[in-house]
C-alpha positions in Angstrom: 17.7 18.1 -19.0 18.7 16.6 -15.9 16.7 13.7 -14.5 15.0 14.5 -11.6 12.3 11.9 -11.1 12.8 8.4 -9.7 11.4 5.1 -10.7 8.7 4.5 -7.9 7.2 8.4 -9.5 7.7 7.1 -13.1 5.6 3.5 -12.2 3.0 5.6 -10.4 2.9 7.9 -13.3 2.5 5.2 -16.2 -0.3 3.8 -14.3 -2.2 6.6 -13.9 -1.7 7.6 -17.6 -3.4 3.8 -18.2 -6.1 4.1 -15.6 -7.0 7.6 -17.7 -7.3 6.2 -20.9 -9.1 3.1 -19.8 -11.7 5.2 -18.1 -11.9 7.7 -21.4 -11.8 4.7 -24.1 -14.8 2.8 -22.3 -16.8 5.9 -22.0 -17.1 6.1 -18.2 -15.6 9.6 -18.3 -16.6 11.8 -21.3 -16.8 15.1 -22.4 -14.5 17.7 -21.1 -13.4 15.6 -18.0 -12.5 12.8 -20.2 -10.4 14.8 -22.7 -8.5 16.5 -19.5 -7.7 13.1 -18.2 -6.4 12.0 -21.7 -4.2 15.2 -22.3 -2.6 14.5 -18.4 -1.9 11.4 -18.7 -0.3 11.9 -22.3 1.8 14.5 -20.1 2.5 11.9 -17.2 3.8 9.0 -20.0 6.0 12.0 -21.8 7.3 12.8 -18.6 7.6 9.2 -17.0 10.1 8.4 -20.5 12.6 11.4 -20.4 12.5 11.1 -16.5 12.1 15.3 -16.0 8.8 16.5 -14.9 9.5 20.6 -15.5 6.5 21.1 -13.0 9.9 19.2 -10.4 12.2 21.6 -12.0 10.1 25.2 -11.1 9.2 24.1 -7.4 12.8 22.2 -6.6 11.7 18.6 -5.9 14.0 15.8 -7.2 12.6 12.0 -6.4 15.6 10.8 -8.7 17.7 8.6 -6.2 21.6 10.3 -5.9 24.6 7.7 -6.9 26.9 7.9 -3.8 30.7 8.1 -4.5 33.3 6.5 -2.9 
């Protein structure tokens, strides 16, 4: 897998994956909604650690910065 997602997507990503499970843990969102937000933002910590998002991959975006060489 090539990487294909920088670090300012990976940050973003990591929050968002803690803002989900504090809302879900201290029961503001429950039921289906919460179990949703848990499951994505299981998703967005997987995909923040091997720096691929396949989602990137199918529609052709790449936020990964690209080494220039001299």
């Amino acid at each position: 897998m090539k990487k294909n997602m920088g670090n300012a997507d990976r940050m973003i990503r990591i929050i968002l994956a803690v803002v989900f499970a504090a809302l879900y843990f201290t029961g503001t969102v429950q039921g289906t909604l919460g179990l949703v937000l848990v499951i994505l933002g299981g998703v967005f910590l997987l995909t923040s650690f091997v720096s691929f998002c396949p989602l990137y991959a199918i529609v052709g975006l790449n936020t990964c910065p690209t080494k220039k060489t001299t």
